[in-house]
BAMARNU-513664 format. One record per atom (N, C-alpha, C): x, z, y. Coordinates in steps of 0.1 Angstrom, whole numbers, plus 5000, padded with zeros to 4 digits. Each point is the difference from the previous one (the first is absolute). Layout:
<kebas>
XZY
...
</kebas>
This chain:
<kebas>
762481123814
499250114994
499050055010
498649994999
498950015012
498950094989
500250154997
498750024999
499550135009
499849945015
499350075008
498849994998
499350094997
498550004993
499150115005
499649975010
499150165003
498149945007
499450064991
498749935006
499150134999
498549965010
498950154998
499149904992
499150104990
498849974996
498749995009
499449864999
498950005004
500049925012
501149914999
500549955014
500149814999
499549935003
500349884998
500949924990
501250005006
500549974989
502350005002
500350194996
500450085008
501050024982
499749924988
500350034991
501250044996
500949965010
501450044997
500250135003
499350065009
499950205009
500050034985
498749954994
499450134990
501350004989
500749854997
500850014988
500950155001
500449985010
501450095002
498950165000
498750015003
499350125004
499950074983
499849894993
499450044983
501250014993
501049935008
501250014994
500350164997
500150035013
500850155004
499150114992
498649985001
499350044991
500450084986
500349864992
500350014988
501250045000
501650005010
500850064997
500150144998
499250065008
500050145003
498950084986
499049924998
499549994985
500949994985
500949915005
501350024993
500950125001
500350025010
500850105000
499450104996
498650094999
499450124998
499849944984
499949934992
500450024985
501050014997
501249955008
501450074995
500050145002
499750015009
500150165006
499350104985
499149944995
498950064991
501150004983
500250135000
500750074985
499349894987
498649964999
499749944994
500349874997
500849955011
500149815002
501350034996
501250134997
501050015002
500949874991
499450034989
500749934985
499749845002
498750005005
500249784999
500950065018
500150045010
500649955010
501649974991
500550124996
501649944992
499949954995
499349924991
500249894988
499449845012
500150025005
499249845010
501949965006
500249894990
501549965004
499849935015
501749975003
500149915009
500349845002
500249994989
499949874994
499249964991
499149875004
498849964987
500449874999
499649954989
499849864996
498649985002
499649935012
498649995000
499549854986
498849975006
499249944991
499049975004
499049894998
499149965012
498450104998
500550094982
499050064998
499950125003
501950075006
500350115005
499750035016
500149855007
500149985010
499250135012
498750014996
498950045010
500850194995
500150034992
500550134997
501350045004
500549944998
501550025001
500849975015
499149895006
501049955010
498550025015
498649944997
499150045014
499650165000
499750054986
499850155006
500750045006
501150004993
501950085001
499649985016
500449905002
500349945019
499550105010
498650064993
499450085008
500950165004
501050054991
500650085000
501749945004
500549964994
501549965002
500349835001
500949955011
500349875003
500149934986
499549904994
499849904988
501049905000
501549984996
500849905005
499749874986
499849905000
499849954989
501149874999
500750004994
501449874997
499549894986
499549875004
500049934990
501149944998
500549984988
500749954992
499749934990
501349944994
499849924985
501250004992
499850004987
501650044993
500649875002
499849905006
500549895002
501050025012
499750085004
500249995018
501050135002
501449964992
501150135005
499950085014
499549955010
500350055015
498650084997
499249994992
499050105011
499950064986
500950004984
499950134998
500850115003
501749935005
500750085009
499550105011
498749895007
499750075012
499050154995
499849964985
498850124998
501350134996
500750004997
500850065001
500750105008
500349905008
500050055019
499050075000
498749985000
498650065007
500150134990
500149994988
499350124992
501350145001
501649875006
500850175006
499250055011
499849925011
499350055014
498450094995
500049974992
498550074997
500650134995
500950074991
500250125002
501049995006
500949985009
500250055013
499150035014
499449945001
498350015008
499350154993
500150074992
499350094989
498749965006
499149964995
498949955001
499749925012
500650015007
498849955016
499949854998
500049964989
499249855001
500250034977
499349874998
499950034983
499849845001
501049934984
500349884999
499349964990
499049905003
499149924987
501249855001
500450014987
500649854996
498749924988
500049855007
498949954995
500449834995
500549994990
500649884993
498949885001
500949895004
498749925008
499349894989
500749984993
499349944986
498550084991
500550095001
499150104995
499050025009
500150015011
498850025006
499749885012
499649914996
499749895010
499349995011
498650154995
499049975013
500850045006
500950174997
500450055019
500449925004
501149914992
501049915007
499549925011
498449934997
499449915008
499750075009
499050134996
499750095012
500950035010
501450055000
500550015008
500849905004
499849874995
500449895007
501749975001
500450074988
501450005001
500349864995
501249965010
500349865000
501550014990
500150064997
501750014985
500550155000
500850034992
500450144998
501550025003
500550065007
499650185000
498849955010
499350105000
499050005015
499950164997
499650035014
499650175001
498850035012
499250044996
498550055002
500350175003
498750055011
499550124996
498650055003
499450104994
498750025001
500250155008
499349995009
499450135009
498350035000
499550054996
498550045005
499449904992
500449934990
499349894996
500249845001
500450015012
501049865009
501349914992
499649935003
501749964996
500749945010
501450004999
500449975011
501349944997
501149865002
500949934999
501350085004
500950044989
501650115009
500549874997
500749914993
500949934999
500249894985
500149855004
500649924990
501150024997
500549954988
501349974994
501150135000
501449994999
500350094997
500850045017
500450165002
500450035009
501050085002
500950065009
500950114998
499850134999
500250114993
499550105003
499750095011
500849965015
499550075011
498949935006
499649894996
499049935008
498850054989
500150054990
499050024992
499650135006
500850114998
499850145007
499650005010
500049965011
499749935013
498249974998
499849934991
498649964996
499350134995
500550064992
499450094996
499750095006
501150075010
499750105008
499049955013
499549885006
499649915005
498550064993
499750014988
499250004990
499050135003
500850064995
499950184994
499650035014
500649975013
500050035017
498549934998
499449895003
498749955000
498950064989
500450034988
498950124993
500050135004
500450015004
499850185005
499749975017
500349925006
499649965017
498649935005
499849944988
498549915000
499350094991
500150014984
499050034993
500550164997
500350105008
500250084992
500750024984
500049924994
500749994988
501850024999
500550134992
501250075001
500450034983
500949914991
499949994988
500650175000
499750114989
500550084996
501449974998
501150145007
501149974995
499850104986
501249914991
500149984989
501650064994
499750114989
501549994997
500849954991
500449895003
500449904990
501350014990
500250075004
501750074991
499250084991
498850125001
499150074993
499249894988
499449925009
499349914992
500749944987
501149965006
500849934990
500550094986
500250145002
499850064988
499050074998
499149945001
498749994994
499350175006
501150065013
499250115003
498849975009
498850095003
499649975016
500250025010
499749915005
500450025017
499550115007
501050075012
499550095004
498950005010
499550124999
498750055000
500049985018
498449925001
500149985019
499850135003
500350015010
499850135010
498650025006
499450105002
498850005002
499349915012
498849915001
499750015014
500150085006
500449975016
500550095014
498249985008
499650075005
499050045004
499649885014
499049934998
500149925012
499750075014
501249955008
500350055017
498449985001
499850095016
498549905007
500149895006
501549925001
500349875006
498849914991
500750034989
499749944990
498449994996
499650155000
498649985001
499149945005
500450045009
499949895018
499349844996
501249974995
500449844997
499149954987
499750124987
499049984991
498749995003
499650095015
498450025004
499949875004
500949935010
499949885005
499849894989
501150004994
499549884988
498550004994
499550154997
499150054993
498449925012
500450025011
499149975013
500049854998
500949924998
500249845002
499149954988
500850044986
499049984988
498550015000
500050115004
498150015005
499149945012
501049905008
499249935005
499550045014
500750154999
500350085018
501150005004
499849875013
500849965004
500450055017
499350075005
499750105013
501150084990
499850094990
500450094996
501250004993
500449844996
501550024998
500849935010
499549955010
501050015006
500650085013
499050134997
500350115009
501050084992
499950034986
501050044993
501249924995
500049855005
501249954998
500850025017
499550005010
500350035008
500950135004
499350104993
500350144996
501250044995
500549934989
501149984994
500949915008
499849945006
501149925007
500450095014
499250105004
500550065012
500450114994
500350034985
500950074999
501649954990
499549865000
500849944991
500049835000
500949955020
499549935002
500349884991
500950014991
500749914993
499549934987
498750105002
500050054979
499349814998
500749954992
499649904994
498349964996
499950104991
498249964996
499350055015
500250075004
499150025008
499649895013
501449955005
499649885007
499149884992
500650004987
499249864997
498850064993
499650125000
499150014999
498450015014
500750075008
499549965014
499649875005
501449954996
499449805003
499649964995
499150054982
499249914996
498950075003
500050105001
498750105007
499049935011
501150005013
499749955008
499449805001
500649934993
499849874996
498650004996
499450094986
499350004998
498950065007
500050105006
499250025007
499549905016
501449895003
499449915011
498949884993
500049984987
499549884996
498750054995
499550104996
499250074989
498549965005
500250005017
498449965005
499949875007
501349934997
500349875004
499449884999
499249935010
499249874996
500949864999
500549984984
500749945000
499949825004
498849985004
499849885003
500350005019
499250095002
500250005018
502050005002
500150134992
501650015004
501249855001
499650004990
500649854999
499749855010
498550005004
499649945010
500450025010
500450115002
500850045014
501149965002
500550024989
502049985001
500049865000
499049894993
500249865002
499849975012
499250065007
499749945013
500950085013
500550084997
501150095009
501150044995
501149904997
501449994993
500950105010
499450045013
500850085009
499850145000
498450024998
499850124999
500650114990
500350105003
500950064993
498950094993
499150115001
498950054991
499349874987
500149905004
499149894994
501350024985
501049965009
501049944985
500850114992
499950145004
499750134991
499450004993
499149995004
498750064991
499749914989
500749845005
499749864986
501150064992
501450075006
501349974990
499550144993
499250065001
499750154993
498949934985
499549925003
499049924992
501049934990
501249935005
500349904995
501150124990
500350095003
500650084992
499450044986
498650085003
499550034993
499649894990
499649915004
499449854991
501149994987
501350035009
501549974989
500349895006
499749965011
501049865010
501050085008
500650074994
501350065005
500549945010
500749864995
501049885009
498950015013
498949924998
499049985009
500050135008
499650104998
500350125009
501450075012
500849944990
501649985007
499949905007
499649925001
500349845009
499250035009
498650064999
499050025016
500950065004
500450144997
500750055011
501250015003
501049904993
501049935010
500049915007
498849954997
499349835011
499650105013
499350114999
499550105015
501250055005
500950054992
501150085006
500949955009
499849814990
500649875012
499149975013
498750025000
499449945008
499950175011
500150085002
499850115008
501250085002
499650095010
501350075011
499450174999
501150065010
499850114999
499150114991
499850075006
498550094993
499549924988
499849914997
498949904990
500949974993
501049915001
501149994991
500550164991
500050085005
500950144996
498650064992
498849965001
499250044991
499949954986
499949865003
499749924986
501549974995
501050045004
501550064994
499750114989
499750075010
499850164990
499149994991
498749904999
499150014990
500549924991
501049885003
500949944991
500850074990
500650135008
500950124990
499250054991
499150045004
499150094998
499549934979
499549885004
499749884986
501050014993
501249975004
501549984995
499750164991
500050075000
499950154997
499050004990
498949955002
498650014991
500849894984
500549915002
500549924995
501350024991
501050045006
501150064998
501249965003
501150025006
501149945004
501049904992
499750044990
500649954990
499449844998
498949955001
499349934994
500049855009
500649904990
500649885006
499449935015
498450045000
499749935008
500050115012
499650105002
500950095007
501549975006
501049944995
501349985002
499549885012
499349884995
500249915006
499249995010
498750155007
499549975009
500950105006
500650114994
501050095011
500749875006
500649914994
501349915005
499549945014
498649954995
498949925012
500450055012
499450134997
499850105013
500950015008
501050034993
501850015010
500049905008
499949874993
500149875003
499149975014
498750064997
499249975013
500150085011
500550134995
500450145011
501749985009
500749954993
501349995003
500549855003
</kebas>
């Protein structure tokens, strides 16, 4: 499950930043129509279980995504195990009280998803975040390994995209009362503000200016998640922005030692979306240099790792590199 997705507008080609950026967007857009007395009656009537449809699909299961995790289980009435398994899912869905919502999608009936998402027999289980889809699991499973997924899930929508399904009261629901009433928004800290002006600075393309206020926030909150990775794409983009991508690259081919040369290519090779290729320059420098020089293009190695996300496969396999060539 990989949807680390965070990209800035206006930037090469950084498209994964922005997913997770429009993502959070729209959750918080989400959340302020719940909050609104007028959304009150469709928010209680929007179940947790749908029978999608390939004509339901864009309503039901890509908007939705933008507000609460989309778990989607194909099945077939042919296929006792995965309508058992929907079973399983649709208890965990009101035990979960909302923080994820279950589209079941019968694969005879709907053949494009089937193809679209490439499922190779049934049970299979899918989920949509931000629009994404993304592979939880074939065939059938046990229930702690399912929960395991799930919370795995629900942890990555609210850590990457901001997206946090409404809890739900499902004992209420079920006799047809409504769920109780959310509590009002809490007034945002100036941490927080902090951290909004910065985003607000990166989106506009002031990049002096957010990364003084991502900075800001980290010296009083050295931990805070967005703000580092917002810093490190801050900074990323502002190294490449007046960059002559032909010279840079001329350089690093002709000076595989030089350590400024092969920065400044793996900062290119990032933005381009040659991720791998980015990771590999600078585990090939990290191997080929010592002290001071080595300990730099280390740290701008973390630094990517971060822009990128920890989570994200090829991330695993150049952290593994690196140990490998450090140790």
């Amino acid at each position: 499950m990989q949807p680390r997705n965070m990209s800035m507008s206006g930037v090469v080609d950084l498209a994964a930043v922005k997913a997770a950026g429009e993502a959070k967007v729209k959750a918080e857009q989400a959340r302020a129509q719940r909050q609104d007395p007028a959304n009150a009656d469709a928010h209680t009537a929007s179940p947790l279980v749908i029978e999608v449809t390939e004509e339901t699909f864009e309503s039901d299961v890509l908007q939705r995504s933008a507000e609460v995790p989309v778990v989607i289980s194909f099945w077939a009435d042919q296929a006792d195990a995965s309508k058992q398994l929907n079973a399983v899912l649709e208890r965990l869905t009101a035990e979960y009280h909302g923080r994820f919502v279950l589209a079941t999608a019968e694969v005879y009936a709907n053949q494009t998803l089937f193809q679209q998402f490439g499922v190779q027999g049934v049970p299979a289980v899918f989920a949509v975040l931000a629009g994404q889809a993304m592979p939880l699991f074939q065939g059938s499973a046990p229930e702690d390994q399912i929960t395991e997924v799930l919370d795995q899930l629900i942890a990555v929508a609210e850590q990457r995209f901001g997206i946090v399904g409404p809890e739900v009261d499902t004992d209420a629901a079920a006799e047809g009362a409504a769920p109780a009433a959310e509590a009002p928004p809490r007034p945002a800290t100036p941490q927080e503000l902090a951290l909004s002006a910065a985003h607000d600075a990166l989106d506009a393309g002031d990049l002096g200016g957010a990364i003084q206020a991502y900075r800001t926030v980290l010296s009083g909150e050295p931990g805070n998640p967005e703000a580092k990775l917002g810093l490190a794409q801050a900074e990323l983009l502002d190294r490449v922005q007046d960059a002559d991508q032909q010279a840079v690259r001329e350089a690093a081919a002709a000076s595989p030692s030089d350590v400024t040369a092969q920065l400044a290519a793996a900062d290119l090779d990032l933005v381009g979306g040659h991720v791998e290729d980015a990771f590999s320059r600078l585990v090939d420098t990290v191997r080929r240099t010592a002290g001071d020089d080595r300990d730099a293009v280390r740290v701008r190695l973390l630094e990517l790792f971060e822009v990128i996300g920890p989570d994200d496969p090829r991330v695993v396999a150049a952290r593994t590199a690196l140990i490998r060539v450090l140790f």
